[in-house]
C-alpha positions in Angstrom: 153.2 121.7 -257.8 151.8 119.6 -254.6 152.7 123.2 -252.3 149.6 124.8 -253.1 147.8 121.8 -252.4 148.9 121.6 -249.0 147.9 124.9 -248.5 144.0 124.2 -249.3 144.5 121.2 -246.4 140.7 119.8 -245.5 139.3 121.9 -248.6 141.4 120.1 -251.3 139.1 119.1 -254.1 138.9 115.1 -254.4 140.6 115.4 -257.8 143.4 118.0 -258.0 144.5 117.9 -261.2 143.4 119.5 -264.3 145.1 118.3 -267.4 144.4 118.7 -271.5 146.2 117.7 -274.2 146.4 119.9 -277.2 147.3 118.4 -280.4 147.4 120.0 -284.3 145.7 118.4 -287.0 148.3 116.1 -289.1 147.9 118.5 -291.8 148.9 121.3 -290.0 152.4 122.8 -290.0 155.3 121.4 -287.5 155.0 124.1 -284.7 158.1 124.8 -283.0 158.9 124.6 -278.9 158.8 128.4 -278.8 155.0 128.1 -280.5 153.6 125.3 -278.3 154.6 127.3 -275.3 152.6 130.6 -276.7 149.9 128.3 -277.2 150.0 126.7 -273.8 149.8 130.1 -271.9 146.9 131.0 -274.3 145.4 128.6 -273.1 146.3 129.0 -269.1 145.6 132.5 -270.0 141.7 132.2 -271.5 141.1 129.3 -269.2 141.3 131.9 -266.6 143.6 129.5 -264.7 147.0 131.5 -264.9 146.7 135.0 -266.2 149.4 136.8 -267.3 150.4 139.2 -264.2 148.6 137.2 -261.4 151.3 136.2 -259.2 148.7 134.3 -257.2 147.8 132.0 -260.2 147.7 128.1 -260.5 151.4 126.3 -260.9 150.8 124.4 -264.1 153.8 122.8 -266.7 153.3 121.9 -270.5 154.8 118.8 -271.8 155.8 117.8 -275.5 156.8 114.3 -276.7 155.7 114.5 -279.5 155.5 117.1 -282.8 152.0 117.4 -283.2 151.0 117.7 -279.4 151.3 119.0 -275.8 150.0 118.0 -272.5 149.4 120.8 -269.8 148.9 119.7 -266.6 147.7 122.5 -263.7 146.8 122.0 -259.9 143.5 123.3 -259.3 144.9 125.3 -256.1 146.1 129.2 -256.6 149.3 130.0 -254.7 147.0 132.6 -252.8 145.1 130.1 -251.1 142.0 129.8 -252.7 140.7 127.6 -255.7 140.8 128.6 -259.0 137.3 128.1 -261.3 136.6 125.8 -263.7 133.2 125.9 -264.0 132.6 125.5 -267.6 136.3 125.8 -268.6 135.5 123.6 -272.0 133.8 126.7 -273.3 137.0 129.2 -272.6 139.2 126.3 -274.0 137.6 125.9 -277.2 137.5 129.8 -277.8 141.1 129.6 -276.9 142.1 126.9 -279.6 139.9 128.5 -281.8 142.5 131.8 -281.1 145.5 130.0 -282.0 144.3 128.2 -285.0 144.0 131.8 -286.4 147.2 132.9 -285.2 149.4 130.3 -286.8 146.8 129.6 -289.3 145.9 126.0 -288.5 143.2 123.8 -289.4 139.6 125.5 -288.4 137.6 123.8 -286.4 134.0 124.2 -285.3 133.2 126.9 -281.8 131.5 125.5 -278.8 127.7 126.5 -279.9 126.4 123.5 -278.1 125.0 121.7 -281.2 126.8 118.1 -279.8 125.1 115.9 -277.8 126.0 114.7 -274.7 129.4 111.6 -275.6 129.2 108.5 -273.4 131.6 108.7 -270.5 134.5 106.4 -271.0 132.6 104.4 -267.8 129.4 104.4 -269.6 131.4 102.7 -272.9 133.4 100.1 -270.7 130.3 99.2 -269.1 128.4 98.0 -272.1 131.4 96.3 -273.5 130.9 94.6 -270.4 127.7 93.5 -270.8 127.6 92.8 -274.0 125.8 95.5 -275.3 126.6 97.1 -278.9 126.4 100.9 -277.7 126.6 102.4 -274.5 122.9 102.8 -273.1 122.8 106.7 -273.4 123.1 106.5 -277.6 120.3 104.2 -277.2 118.0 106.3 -274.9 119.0 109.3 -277.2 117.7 107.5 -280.5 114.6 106.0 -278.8 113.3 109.6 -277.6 114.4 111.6 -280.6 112.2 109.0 -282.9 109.8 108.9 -280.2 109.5 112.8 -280.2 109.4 113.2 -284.2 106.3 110.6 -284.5 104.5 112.5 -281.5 102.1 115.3 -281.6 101.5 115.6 -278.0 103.2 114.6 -274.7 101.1 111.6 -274.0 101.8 110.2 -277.2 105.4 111.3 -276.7 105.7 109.0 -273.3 103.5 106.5 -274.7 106.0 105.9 -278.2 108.5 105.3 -275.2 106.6 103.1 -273.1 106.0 101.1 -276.4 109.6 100.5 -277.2 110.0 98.8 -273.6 111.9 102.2 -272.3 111.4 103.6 -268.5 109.9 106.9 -268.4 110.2 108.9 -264.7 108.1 111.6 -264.8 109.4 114.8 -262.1 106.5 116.9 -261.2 106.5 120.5 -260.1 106.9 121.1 -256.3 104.9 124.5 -256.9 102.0 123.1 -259.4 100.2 120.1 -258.0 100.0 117.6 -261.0 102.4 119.9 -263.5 104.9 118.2 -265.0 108.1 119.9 -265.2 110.9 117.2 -267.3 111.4 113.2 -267.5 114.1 110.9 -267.2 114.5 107.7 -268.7 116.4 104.5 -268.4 116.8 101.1 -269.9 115.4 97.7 -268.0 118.5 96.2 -268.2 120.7 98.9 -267.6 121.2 99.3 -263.6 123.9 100.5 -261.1 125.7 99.2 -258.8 122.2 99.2 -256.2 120.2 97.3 -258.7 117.9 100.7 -259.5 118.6 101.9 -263.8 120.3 104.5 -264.3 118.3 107.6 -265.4 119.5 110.3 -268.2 117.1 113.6 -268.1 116.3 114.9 -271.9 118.8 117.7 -271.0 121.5 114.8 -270.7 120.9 113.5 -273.7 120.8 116.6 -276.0 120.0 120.2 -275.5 117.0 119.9 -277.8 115.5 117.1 -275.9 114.3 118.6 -272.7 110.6 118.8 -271.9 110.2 122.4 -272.3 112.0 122.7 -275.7 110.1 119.0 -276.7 106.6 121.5 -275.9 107.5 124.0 -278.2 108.3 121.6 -281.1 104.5 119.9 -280.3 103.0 123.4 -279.9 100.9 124.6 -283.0 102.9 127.8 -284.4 106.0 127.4 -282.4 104.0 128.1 -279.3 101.3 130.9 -280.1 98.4 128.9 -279.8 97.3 126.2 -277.3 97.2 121.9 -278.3 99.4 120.4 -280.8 99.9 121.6 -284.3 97.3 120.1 -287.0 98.8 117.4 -289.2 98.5 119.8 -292.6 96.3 117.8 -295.8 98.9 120.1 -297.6 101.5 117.2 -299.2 99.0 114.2 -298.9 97.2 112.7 -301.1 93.6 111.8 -301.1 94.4 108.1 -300.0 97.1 108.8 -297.7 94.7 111.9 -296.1 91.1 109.0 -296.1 93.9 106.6 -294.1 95.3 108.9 -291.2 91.6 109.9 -290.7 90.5 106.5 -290.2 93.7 105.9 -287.8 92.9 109.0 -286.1 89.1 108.6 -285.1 89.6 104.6 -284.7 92.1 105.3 -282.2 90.2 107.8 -280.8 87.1 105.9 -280.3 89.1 103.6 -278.7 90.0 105.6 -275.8 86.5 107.6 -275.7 83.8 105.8 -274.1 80.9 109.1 -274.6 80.3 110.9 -277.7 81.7 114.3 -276.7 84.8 112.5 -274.9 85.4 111.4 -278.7 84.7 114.5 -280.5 86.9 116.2 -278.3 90.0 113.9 -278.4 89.5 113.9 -282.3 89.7 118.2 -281.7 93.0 117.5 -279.4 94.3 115.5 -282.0 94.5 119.1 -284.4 91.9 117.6 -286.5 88.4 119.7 -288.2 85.6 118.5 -286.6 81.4 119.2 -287.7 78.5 117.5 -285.3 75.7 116.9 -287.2 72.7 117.1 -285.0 69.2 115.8 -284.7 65.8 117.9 -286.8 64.2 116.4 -283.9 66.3 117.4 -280.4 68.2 119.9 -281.5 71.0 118.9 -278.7 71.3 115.2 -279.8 74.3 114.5 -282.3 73.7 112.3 -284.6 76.7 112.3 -287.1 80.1 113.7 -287.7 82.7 114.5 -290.2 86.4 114.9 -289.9 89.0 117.1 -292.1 92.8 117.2 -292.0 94.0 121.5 -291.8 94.8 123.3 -294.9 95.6 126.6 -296.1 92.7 126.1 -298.9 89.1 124.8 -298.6 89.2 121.6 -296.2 87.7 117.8 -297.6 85.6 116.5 -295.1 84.8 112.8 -294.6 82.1 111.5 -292.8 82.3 108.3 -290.2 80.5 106.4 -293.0 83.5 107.2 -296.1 86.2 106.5 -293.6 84.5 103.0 -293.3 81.2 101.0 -292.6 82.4 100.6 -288.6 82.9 104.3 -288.4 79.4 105.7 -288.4 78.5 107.3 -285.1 75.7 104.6 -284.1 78.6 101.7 -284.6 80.9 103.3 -282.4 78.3 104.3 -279.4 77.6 100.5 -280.1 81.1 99.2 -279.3 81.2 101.5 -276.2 78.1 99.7 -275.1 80.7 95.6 -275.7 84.1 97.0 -275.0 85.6 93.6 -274.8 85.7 93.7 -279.2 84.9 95.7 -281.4 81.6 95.3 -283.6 82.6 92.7 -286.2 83.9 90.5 -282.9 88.0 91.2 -283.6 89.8 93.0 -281.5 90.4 96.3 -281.1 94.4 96.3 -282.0 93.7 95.4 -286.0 91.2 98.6 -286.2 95.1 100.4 -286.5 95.7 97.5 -289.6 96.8 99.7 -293.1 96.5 98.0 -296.5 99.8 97.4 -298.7 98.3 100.3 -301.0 97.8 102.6 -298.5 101.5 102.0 -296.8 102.9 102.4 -300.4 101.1 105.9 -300.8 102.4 107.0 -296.9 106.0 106.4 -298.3 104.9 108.7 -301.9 103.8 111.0 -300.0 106.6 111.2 -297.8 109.1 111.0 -300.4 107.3 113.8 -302.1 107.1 116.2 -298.8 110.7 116.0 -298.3 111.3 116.6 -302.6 109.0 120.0 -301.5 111.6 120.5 -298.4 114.7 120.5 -300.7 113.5 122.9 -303.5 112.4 125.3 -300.4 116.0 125.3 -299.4 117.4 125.3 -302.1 115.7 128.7 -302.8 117.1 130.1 -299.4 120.7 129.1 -300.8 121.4 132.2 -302.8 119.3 134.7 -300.6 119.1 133.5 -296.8 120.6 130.4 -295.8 119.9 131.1 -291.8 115.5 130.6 -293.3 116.0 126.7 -293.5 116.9 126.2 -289.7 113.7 124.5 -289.4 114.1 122.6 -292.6 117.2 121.5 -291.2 116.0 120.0 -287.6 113.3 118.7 -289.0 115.6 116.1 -291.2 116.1 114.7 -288.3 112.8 113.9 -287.6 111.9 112.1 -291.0 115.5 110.0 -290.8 115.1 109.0 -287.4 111.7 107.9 -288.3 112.5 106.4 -291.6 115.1 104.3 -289.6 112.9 102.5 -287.7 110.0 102.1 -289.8 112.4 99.9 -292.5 114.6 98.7 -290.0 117.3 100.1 -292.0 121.1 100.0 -290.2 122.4 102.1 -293.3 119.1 104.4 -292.4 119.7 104.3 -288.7 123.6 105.4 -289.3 122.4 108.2 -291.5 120.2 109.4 -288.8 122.4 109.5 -285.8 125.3 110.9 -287.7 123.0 113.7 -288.4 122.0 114.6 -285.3 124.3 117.4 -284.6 123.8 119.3 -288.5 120.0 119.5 -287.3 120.7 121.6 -284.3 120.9 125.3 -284.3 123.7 127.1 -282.4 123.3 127.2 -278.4 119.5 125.0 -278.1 118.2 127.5 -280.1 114.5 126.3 -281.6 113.7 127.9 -285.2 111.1 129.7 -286.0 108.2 126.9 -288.3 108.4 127.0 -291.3 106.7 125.4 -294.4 109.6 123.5 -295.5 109.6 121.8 -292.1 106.2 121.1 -291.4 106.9 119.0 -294.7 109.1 117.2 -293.1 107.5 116.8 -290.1 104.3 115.3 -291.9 106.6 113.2 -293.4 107.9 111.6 -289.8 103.8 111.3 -289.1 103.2 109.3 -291.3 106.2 107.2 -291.8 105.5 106.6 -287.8 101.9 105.3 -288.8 103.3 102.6 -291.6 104.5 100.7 -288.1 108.2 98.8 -288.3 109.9 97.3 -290.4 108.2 97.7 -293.8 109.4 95.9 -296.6 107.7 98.3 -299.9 111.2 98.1 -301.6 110.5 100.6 -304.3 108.5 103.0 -301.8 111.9 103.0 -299.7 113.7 103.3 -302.4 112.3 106.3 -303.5 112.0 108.0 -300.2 116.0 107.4 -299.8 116.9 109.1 -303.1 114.3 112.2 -302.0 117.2 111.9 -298.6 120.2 111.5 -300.6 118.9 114.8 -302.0 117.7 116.6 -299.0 120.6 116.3 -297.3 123.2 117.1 -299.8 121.3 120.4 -300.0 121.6 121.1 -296.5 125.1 120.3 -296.7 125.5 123.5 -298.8 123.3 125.5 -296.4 125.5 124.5 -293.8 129.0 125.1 -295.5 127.4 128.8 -296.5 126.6 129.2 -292.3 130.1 128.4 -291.9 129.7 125.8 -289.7 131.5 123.1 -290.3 130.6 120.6 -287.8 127.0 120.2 -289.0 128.6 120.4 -292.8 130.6 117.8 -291.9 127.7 115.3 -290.0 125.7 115.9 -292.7 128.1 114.5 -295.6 128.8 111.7 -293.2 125.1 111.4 -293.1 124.8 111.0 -297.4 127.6 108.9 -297.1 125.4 106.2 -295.0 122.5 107.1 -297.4 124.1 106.4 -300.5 125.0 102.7 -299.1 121.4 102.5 -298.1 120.2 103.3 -301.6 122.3 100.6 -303.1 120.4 97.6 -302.1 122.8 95.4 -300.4 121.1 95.0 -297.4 118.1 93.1 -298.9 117.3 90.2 -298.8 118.3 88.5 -302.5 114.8 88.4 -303.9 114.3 91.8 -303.0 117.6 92.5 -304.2 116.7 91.7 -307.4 113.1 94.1 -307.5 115.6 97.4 -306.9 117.5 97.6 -310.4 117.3 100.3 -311.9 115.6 98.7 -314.9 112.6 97.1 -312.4 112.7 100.3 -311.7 112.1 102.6 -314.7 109.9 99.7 -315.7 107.5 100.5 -312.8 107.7 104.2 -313.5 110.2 105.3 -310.6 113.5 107.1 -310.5 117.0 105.7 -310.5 117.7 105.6 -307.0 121.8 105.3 -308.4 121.6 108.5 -310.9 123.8 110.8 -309.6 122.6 113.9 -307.5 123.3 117.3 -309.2 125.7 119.3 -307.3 123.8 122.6 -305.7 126.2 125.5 -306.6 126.8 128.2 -303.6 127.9 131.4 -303.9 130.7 131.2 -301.6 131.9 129.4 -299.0 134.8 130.1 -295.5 138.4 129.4 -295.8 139.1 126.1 -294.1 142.1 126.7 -291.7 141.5 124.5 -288.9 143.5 123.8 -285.4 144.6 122.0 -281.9 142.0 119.8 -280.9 141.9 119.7 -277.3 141.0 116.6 -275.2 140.7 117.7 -271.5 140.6 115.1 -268.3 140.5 115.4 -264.7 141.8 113.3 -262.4 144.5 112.7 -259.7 
């Protein structure tokens, strides 16, 4: 084994050794000795390590104490001198296992399609066990810029959702494009190497869907077509819930403007309708405007004055003129301030959007279950979101185990779709409600719509065949179904979610059992080896 080694001298690798261990589900068959050594040179064979008739391969052995497993442990030097590749050998491994499971008909388990997000290294886990800290810091990062992502519209409300949450943002700019910005990389205050600087993770380390490019084409109106964000559709809101993100949007807007057309147009770049009223008298002097959310029928327009009496045109120019505070003498920060009903008819509204979501998937179930990809990333979106603005752990469970069942095969992004502009209205305006709400019987609501929406993608999933997202998103209802039952409020609150409160206030049992969506077929399960592969010397 160490001959080949010496033969590489000065351009031995720093870590010779390549070693996996291959071990068969517990439901599986006993395999015998003759089988385990078929399935070891399967592997060495698809690994491209040792091919059958290359004298010149690696020298590699296979191990077995135990029935359900091997361990195969290769030099990474070729008896010919030279040094084998193993560039992206996880890939050929798990088509190699994936081989053998239909072979000797073991347990099936999901391909390589790159749907998983980056694991922790085993470094990055010790470390904050070290320190104290519940979860390593890339889980963290990962949750913080896929809920910061789902509330955006547009990149600077992207990096400013992370700057918010006390997260470190490094922008890397293009050497080509003076200005451009080309990815990010973030990185926790506390969370520092061994120099004292934090330790960065670009998007692409996190997950595949979270690098800048693919986090542009999720913000872009129609997938991409058109220039500036997509427009938050009036379709699922109501008239209270529509008057509300209005007034958040042009408050918030005035607040950055400081001229009248720096305001129209950041209200334009927000994706909203815009009309200037102008002057009888100087026909280039605007005097008024009106705002209006996008929708497929005719849009409802509300004027500075309906949105409210601090609104108008002439109060805002005003307020540019005393920038310190705002008109009524209070500072600018409680402009953003929602009222109990109007949080209450956010979550509605939400729970209503993703109710729409599900019966649009459920119609793709017997015709085209590959037509609610978006429907299905988008989930992730509205849990993630949902999570944080209750404060939820059960929530925030259900939304990272999730995370992989919203992700199509190899970073693909889906084409929009209704269903999932639902869903992603839904994450607006759940973002705009703030953190931690406490409307009991709005959350309660918006869980069972969950519950729901996710046991129907569970069915699209299991008719994809893929049974890794199948199976993080029945993990996912599992973590729902505890949030729905109440027992992480407080006791008073405890005692407002019966199901008899409930009905008495005109709302759904959130403990009535879901029906069951029936699916016209679904794969054989005949999963396999699971293969667990570390280098080292």
């Amino acid at each position: 084994m160490q001959q080949p080694l010496d033969l590489l001298g000065e351009r031995n690798h720093p870590k010779p050794v390549w070693h996996v261990a291959v071990r068969a589900h517990p439901d599986d068959p006993l395999l015998s000795d003759r089988q385990w050594r078929e399935i070891a040179g399967e592997i060495m064979e698809r690994t491209g390590l040792a091919p059958s008739g290359d004298d010149g391969a690696v020298r590699w052995l296979a191990v077995r104490h135990a029935d359900d497993h091997v361990h195969i442990v290769a030099t990474l030097a070729r008896q010919d001198g030279r040094r084998p590749n193993v560039w992206n050998d996880g890939y050929r491994l798990r088509a190699a296992c994936r081989a053998v499971e239909d072979r000797y008909g073991l347990r099936r388990t999901a391909p390589a399609d790159r749907t998983a997000a980056r694991r922790p290294k085993r470094a990055e886990t010790e470390k904050s066990q070290r320190v104290g800290r519940t979860e390593p810091a890339r889980s963290v990062l990962r949750r913080h810029v896929v809920t910061a992502a789902a509330g955006a519209r547009t990149e600077a409300e992207f990096f400013a959702a992370l700057a918010a949450e006390g997260v470190l943002v490094h922008k890397r700019h293009s050497e080509r494009c003076a200005g451009a910005v080309t990815g990010y990389a973030v990185a926790l205050p506390d969370d520092v190497g061994p120099s004292g600087r934090p330790v960065w993770f670009g998007g692409g380390k996190l997950a595949s869907d979270l690098t800048l490019p693919k986090l542009r084409c999720r913000w872009a109106s129609d997938g991409g077509d058109r220039p500036g964000p997509r427009p938050l559709s009036g379709r699922h809101l109501s008239a209270r819930t529509a008057r509300a993100v209005l007034r958040t949007a042009v408050r918030r807007a005035a607040d950055e403007a400081r001229t009248t057309g720096e305001f129209l147009d950041l209200l334009e770049r927000q994706g909203l309708l815009v009309r200037r009223r102008y002057s009888r008298l100087d026909p280039d002097q605007i005097t008024g405007y009106a705002v209006a959310l996008a929708e497929g029928e005719e849009p409802t327009w509300y004027s500075g004055g309906r949105l409210a009496d601090d609104l108008t045109l002439q109060r805002i120019q005003r307020r540019w003129e005393s920038p310190v505070s705002d008109v009524d003498g209070g500072p600018a920060s409680s402009l953003y301030d929602l009222t109990p009903e109007e949080r209450q008819a956010f979550y509605d509204d939400a729970a209503r959007a993703a109710a729409y979501a599900t019966s649009q998937i459920r119609r793709h179930l017997a015709t085209n279950p590959y037509e609610a990809e978006d429907a299905c990333w988008a989930a992730s979106d509205t849990l993630h979101v949902a999570a944080r603005a209750t404060g939820n752990s059960h929530l925030r469970r259900a939304a990272d185990t999730y995370d992989r069942a919203a992700r199509s095969p190899y970073g693909r992004i889906p084409r929009p779709s209704s269903a999932g502009n639902a869903l992603r209205t839904a994450a607006r305006l759940l973002t705009l409600t703030g953190t931690h709400d406490r409307t009991t019987v709005s959350i309660l609501v918006l869980v069972t719509r969950l519950i729901a929406l996710v046991e129907t993608i569970t069915q699209i999933r299991l008719l994809q065949q893929r049974q890794a997202q199948a199976g993080a998103a029945r993990r996912a209802r599992q973590h729902l179904d505890h949030a729905a039952t109440g027992h992480h409020l407080e006791p008073d609150k405890a005692v407002l979610s019966t199901p008899a409160r409930l009905a008495m206030a005109g709302f759904p049992n959130p403990w009535a059992p879901v029906a069951p969506v029936t699916r016209a077929s679904s794969a054989p399960s005949t999963p396999s080896p699971h293969a667990g592969r570390r280098r080292g010397t």
